[in-house]
Structures are given as structure tokens and as C-alpha cells.
N, C-alpha and C positions, 0 to 999 in steps of 0.2 A: 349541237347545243343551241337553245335561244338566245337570243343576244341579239343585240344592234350594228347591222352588216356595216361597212364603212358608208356602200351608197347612198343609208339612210342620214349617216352625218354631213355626207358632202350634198345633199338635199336641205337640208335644216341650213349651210353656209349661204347655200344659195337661196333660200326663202329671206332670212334674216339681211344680208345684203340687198334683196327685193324691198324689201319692209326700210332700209336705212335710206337707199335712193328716195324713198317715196317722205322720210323723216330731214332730205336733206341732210345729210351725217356723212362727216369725210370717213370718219373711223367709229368703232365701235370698242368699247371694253366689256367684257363679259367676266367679272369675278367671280370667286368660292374660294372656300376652305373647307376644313375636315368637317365643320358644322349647317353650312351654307352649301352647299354643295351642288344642289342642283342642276342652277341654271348654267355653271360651268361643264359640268357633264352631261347635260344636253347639247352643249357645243363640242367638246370634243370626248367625251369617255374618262377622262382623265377627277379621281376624287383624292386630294390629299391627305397625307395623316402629320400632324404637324403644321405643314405649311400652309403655306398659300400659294394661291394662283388665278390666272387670268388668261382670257383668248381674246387677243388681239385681233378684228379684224377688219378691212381692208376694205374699200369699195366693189374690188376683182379678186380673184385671186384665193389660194388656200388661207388661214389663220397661221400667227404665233401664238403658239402656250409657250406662255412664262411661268417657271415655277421657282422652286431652288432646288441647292445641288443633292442633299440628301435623299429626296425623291427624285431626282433625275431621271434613274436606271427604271425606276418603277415606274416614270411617265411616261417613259419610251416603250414600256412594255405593253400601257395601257392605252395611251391618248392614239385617235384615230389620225392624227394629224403628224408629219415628219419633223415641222421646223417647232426647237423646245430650245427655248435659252435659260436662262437663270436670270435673278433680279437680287439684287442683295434683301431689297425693301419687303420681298414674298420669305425669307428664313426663318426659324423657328418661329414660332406662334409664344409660343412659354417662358421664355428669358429676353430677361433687359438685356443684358451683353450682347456685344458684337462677335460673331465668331467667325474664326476663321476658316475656309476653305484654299486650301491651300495650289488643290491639287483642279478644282473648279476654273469654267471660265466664264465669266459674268457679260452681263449685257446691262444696258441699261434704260431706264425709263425713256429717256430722252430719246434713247438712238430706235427703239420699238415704237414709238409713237409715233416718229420720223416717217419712219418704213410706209407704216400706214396712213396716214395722214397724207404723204407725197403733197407735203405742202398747204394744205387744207387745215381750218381752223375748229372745223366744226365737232367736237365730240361726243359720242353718246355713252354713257354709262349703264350697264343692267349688273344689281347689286349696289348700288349707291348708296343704302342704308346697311351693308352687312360691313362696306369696306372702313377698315380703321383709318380715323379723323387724321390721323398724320402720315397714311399712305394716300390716299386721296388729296391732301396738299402739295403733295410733291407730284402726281398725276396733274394736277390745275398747274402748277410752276413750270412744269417740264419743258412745253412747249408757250412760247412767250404768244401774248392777245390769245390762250388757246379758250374755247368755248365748251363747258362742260355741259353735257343736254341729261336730265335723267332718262331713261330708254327701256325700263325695267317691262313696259308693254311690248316691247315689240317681241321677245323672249317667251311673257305668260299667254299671251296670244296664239304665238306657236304650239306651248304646250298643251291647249286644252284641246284639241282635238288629237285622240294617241291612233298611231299607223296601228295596221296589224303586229309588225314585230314587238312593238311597247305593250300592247293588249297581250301577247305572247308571252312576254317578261312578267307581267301581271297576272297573268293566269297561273304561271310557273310560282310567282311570291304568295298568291292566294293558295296554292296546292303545299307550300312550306309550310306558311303559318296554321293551316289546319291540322299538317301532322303536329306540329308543337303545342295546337291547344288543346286536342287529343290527349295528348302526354301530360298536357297540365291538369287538365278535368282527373286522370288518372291519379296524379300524384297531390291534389288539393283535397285531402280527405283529412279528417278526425287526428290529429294526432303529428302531423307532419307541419314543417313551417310554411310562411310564403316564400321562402327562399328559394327550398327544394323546391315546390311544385312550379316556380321560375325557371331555376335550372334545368329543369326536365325537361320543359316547354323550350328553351335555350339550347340547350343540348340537341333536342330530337330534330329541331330546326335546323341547325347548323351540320348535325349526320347526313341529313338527307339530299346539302345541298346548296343552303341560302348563305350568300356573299356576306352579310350581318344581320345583327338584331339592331331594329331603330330604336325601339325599346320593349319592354314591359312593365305595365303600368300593374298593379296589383295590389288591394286590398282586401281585409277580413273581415266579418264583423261588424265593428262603426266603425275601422278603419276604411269597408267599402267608401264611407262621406268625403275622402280623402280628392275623389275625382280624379287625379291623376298622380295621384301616387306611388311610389317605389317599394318591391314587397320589403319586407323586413323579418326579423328572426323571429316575429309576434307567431304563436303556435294557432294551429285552425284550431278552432274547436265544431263541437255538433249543435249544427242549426244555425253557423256563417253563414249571411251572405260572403259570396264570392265575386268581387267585380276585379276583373284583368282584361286586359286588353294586350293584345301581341301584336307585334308590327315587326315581320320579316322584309330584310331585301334582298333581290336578285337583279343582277346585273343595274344597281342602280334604282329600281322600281320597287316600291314599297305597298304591301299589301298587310290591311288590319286586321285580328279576327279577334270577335269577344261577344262570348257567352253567359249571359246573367241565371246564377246555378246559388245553390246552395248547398253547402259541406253536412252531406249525412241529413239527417230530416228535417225538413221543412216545416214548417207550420202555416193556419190557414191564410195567415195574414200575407205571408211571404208570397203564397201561392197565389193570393188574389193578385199583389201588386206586380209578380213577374210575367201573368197573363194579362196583365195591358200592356207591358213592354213587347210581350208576342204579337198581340192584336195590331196594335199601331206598324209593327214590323210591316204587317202581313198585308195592312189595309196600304202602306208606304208602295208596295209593288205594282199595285194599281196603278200606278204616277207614274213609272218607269220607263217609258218610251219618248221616242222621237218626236217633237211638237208638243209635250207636255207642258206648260209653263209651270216653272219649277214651284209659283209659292202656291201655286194649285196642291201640292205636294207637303208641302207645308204643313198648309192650314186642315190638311186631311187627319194628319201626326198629330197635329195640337187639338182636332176636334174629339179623337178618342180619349187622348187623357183629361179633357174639359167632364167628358160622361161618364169617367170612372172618376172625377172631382179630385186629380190630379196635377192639375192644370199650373197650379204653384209650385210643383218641384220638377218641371220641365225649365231646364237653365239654359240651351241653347240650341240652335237651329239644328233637324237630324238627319243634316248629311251634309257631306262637302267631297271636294273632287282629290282625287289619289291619281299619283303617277311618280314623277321621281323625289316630291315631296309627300309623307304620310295625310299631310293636308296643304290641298291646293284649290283655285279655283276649278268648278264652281263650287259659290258659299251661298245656298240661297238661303231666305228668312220666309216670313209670309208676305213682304210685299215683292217679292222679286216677280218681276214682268216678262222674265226672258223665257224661254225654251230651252229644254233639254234636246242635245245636239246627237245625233247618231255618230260614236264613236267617243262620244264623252267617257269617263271612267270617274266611278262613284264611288263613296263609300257613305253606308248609315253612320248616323250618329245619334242614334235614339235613347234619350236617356231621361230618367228620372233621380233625383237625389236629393236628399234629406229626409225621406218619408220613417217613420216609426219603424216600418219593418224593416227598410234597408233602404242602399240607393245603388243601383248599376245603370248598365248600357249595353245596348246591342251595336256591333259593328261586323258590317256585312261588306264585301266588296261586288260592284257590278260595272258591268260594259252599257251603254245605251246601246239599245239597237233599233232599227227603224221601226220596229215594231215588238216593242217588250225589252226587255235583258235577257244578260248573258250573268250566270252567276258565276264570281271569280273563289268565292268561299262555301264550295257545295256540302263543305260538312259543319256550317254555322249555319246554313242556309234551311238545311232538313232538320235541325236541332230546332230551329223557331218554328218553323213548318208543325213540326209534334206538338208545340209547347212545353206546358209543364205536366 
């Protein structure tokens, strides 16, 4: 099965401790939860549902995951790492009360921070903006003169560049999400709701394989205007615009896919404005390689919708980087100066909206490679390829 072997977790400990030595960091905290999830499960595997949690780590030496007890049994089953305490302060997410665990044995901030710190004051945080304002007080109190550092780079740094096995995950979430928008083009016809043709998308996703849905974004109509909108029981009718977007995950790694179609017949107008969204796709693959500076890339995307006098209902930069967040760095714009990195993983994000005839978006996923891509979405990939 694909998945992320252990060695590659005790590789990412041992980078991340390279990166703290060089940050002067006695310790490290690595947060998530069921919604943040991330950056903790690029440390150790482990994603909550409910709780909370943290890896703890250390100058030397393996990580503590701390979670709570309700997950316990399932962190053990999942986190790559052996040593897993409990924290009263990581327990349910959704209720004020205190509850009891009876049959649990807790640890505690103090004595986890101890472990790692071995005396050292200095600490780094990745997640500092996700963790709730009165567990991170008691994190700063725990340990007395302790030094909070934010540390959230040393983490997104690691993750922009993905090994082969994460490209592998990705390749696997890209080959889900396409059986499921398959299923949705199928089921988004004349007469059915946005629901169904979600669930179907949802459904065929999850037969086939995929660990969750991150979401589905979906609208009809002038519901398309929505941009990120939720379907609803609103019925298609003929000559919707159809804008969804699917975002499947597998083992953690999140792959997009979304087709700008229209329910049953078209008209000319529809057609003109879905073949700029093709073209700018099409002209975007150009930029695609290793050494590109990204807002070279950009301003190529923005220069086809200026010539189809589009140019005002392009809202935001059309693309950004996919791995174990649906959207991560890189975020380029048109001044971005940097280079696209062999081994990056991309996703378009080419969109138009507001326009008379409708508003959608393309979303494509790709690997950088030293020379061109790698397409992670080959049946959104050959749909933009044809056009309309």
C-alpha cells in the first residue's frame, strides 16, 4: 500500500532537530487537531477527531505525542512514534465540562516539557496561531523564565519540498479525486440536485479508497458566484454553469480536482468564457518546470484573460502548493521572484468569477519536475487539453 514508511518520519525528526540546533531551541512543540492537522501529522502520522494534540520534541532522541484518552488506542494504531501520553488540556474540543476519565493515565504539561527541555529554557512553537489562547498560557506557565519562540518555518520549509513517497500519496489522492469528479460530471445533470451529484462524487471517492473528503465546494447557476460554496438541495437545471471542486485525501495528502462544465447545453457565451479558462490552463504548463520563476507564471495566466478583457473577474493568484494541506506554500502572485523547485507539488487555481455567463475554476494537481510536470490529475488534465 502507499503510505509514509516509518524511516521517512524518523528522517523529518531528524531534519526538524537539525533546523532547532541551528534555531538555538531547547524543545520544540508541534500542534494540530482534527481541523489543523497538518503540521502534526507530518511529525508523527497521528490526525485527531475531537481532540487535540502535540509532538513534543527534544534536542536528541525520538518525540512525545500527547493526546487524550479517547483517542489513545487510535494514536497507537496510527502515530509512528511509541512514547503517547495523555494531557487533560488536549480533551474534547466541543464541551465546556470537565470530564472524567477514569480508567486513563494522564501526564502533564509540566512534566512533558521537563523531559524535553532537560533544563533548557528556550522553546519553539509550530502552530502558534491554531493553538487555543488558554492552552498556550499554560504551555508559557509550565515551565518558570520559559521562552516561547514561534517556529512555524522550520516545519513549512520541510514541507515544500515532497520525497517520492508523499509524491506517491498525491499521485494516489489525485487518481481518487478524479474517480469522484467522473461520478460527479455523471450525476450533475438536468434534473438532479447539487447534493446528489456531491454524494456521488463522495461516495465513488471513498469506494475506491480515499482516507476522507477535505471537501466539496459546489455550485449551480449564479450559485457558481458562490466561489466556495457548499452544494445544496438547489435542483440543476439546463444551461448551469457547474463550478465544484473536489478535494480527496489519502494517507494524509490532499489532492484537488475541478472541471468548469455546464449542465446539458451550453450557450455561446458560456463557451467563449470556458475557453479562456482552457487556454490560460493550457498556456500555465509552459511555466511548469524547475528554474521557472513563478510570477513569470503568473503574469502569463493574467496576460490571456487581459486579451479576452477578462481581466476583472480574475480574484486570485492561479495556483498554489498541495501536500498535506489542500492549500499550502508555494503561493505565488505576479511579483513572486522565486523559482519553482523540482519536487514541489502544485495545484492550479485558475479562476474567473462574476462574469454574465457564469464564474468557475480549474484545478489541476502537478509534481515539478526538473524538466516540465508530472500530472497528478490526468483525467482533468485531458478534459482541459480537449476544451470545450
Amino acid at each position: 500500500m502507499v503510505g509514509i514508511p516509518k524511516t521517512e518520519f524518523v528522517e523529518r525528526i531528524r531534519r526538524i532537530q537539525g533546523a532547532m540546533e541551528k534555531g538555538n531551541l531547547d524543545g520544540l512543540i508541534i500542534y494540530g487537531d482534527e481541523y489543523r492537522r497538518e503540521n502534526l501529522r507530518y511529525a508523527t502520522n497521528f490526525w485527531p477527531i475531537f481532540e487535540r494534540g502535540a509532538c513534543f520534541v527534544g534536542k536528541q532522541g525520538d518525540p512525545i505525542l500527547a493526546g487524550a484518552p479517547e483517542g489513545e488506542h487510535y494514536a497507537r494504531e496510527m502515530c509512528a512514534w511509541e512514547d503517547i501520553r495523555n494531557i487533560k488540556e488536549f480533551a474534547c474540543v466541543s464541551v465546556p465540562e470537565e470530564i472524567n476519565y477514569p480508567l486513563a493515565t494522564f501526564s502533564s504539561l509540566k512534566e512533558i516539557l521537563g523531559e524535553i527541555l532537560k533544563g533548557g529554557k528556550r522553546l519553539g512553537v509550530v502552530g502558534k496561531w491554531d493553538i487555543p489562547g488558554p492552552i498556550f498560557d499554560r504551555v508559557r506557565s509550565a515551565i518558570p523564565g520559559l521562552e516561547v519562540v514561534e517556529s512555524d518555518s522550520i516545519v513549512r520549509e520541510l514541507r515544500l519540498i515532497k520525497s517520492k513517497d508523499e509524491i506517491a500519496c498525491l499521485r494516489e489522492a489525485g487518481r481518487l479525486a478524479c474517480i469522484g469528479y467522473e461520478k460527479l460530471m455523471a450525476t450533475a445533470v438536468p434534473g438532479n440536485t447539487e447534493l446528489q451529484a456531491a454524494g456521488a462524487a463522495e461516495g465513488a471517492a471513498r469506494t475506491a479508497g480515499a482516507e476522507g473528503i477535505a471537501f466539496t465546494v459546489f455550485g449551480s447557476g449564479r450559485r457558481a458566484d458562490t466561489i466556495i460554496g457548499r452544494p445544496t438541495n438547489k435542483i440543476i437545471r439546463d444551461g448551469d454553469m457547474v463550478m465544484a471542486a473536489f478535494a480527496v485525501q489519502y494517507q494524509g495528502y490532499i489532492a484537488t480536482a475541478e472541471y468548469p462544465f455546464v449542465a446539458g447545453n451550453a450557450n455561446d457565451d458560456q463557451k467563449r468564457f470556458l475557453r479562456a479558462l482552457f487556454e490560460a490552463a493550457n498556456v500555465q504548463l509552459k511555466y511548469l518546470s524547475a528554474g521557472v520563476v513563478t510570477g513569470e507564471m503568473v503574469r502569463a495566466v493574467k496576460a490571456v484573460f487581459r486579451a479576452h478583457g477578462l481581466e476583472k473577474y480574475d480574484v486570485y493568484p492561479p495556483m498554489h502548493g498541495i501536500g498535506l494541506a489542500e492549500a499550502e506554500s508555494p503561493y505565488p502572485d505576479e511579483n513572486a521572484i522565486y523559482a519553482f523547485r523540482a519536487g514541489m507539488c502544485v495545484n492550479s487555481d485558475i479562476s474567473l468569477f462574476g462574469h454574465a455567463a457564469g464564474s468557475n475554476r480549474i484545478e489541476e494537481g502537478f509534481v515539478i519536475r526538473e524538466t516540465g510536470y508530472e500530472t497528478l490529475t490526468p483525467f482533468i488534465r485531458q478534459a482541459c487539453a480537449a476544451g470545450v
